[in-house]
C-alpha positions, 0 to 999 in steps of 0.5 A: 234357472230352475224353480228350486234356484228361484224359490231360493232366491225368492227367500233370500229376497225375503230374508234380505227384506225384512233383516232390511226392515229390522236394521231400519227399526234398530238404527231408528231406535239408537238415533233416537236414543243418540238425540234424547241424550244429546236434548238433555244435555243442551237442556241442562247445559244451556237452559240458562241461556236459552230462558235469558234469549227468551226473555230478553227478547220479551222485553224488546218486543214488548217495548216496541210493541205496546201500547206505550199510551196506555194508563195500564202500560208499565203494571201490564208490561210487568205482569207479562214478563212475569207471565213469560218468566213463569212458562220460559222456566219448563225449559230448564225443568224438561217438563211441559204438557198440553194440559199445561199448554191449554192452561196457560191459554186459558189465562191469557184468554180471561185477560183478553176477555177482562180488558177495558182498554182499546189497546188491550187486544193488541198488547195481550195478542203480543204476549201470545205471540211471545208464548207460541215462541216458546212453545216452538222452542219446546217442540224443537228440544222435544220437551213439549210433544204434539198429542196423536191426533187422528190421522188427517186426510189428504185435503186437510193438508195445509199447502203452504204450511207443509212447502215452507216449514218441511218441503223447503228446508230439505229441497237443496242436497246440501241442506239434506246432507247436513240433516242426514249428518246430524241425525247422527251426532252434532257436526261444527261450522267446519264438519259442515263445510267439508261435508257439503263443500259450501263455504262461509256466507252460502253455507251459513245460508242454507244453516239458517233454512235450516234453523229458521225452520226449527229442524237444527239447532245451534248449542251456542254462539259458535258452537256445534250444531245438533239435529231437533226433534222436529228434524229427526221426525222429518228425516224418519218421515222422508225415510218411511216414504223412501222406502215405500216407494222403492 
């Protein structure tokens, strides 16, 4: 071949290579939009019942968790549903900050530091642990947003964090094609079955790896599944680091 053929062909290589990038950059923005669209529908169709989940699931967990000894039982119990009821609200607003997060850290901070009883740091740690449940619920409909911070290096990695919540959910073919497929629009049970070929028990299985995970969703009992914010990151993540190495 002469060296004008491959001068040529070095060029289109480039061509090639950065309308490559370009159709990546491009379908990574429309994905995007597709997923805040789709997010702010699921909040306000189903604010309502995600804030009802949430506080049903304080009272329950309270109930069996507090201190029931306790002279302080019931007026603590009514003021950390109150507590609760306040912070579940951002997700029908839309709107949360870290500013707002640390604040909301801080009061529960001064409770454990007002408590007199030897129950208190048990009963309070609860209502903490019912907060973070929020919060994880906010980060996956992309109403909370984790603040940049600078960039770890290697050794700060937490292993057993980054195999369990990113490495595990994605590492079976089925359950990455279900994350492709919803980076692209919300899919039923049944689009699901047909795309993977699992069936009933086995699908609903690596579903909830899924959803356990925080990276998909299901709009309600039943309904169709729609992709989080945490799992479209993920997926952009594995594309970025597809790309680099090929």
């Amino acid at each position: 071949m002469s060296t004008s053929s491959n001068s040529e062909l070095q060029d289109l290589k480039e061509e090639l290579s950065i309308f490559r990038s370009e159709f990546h950059r491009f379908a990574e923005r429309s994905n995007q939009q597709h997923l805040d669209t789709i997010i702010r529908d699921l909040q306000s169709r189903y604010a309502d019942l995600f804030i009802d989940h949430q506080i049903d699931d304080a009272r329950h967990d309270l109930c069996e968790r507090m201190v029931h000894d306790c002279p302080m039982h019931d007026q603590c119990f009514t003021h950390f549903i109150e507590f609760l009821s306040t912070t579940a609200e951002h997700i029908r607003t839309g709107e949360i900050t870290q500013e707002m997060v640390i604040s909301y850290r801080q009061k529960i901070d001064e409770l454990q530091s007002r408590g007199k009883f030897t129950g208190c740091p048990t009963c309070i740690g609860d209502m903490a642990a019912l907060f973070d449940k929020q919060l994880d619920l906010m980060r996956s409909l992309g109403i909370l947003r984790q603040e940049k911070t600078n960039a770890r290096t290697v050794t700060d990695i937490p292993e057993e964090v980054v195999v369990r919540e990113i490495f595990e959910p994605i590492g079976n073919v089925q359950r990455f094609q279900m994350l492709k497929s919803l980076g692209t629009g919300t899919r039923s049970f049944s689009d699901l079955s047909r795309l993977t070929g699992l069936k009933a028990g086995n699908l609903l299985f690596h579903i909830r790896k899924l959803t356990d995970s925080g990276m998909i969703l299901q709009r309600h009992e039943r309904g169709d599944y729609i992709i989080t914010d945490r799992g479209y990151q993920t997926l952009l993540g594995v594309a970025a680091l597809y790309e680099s190495l090929s």
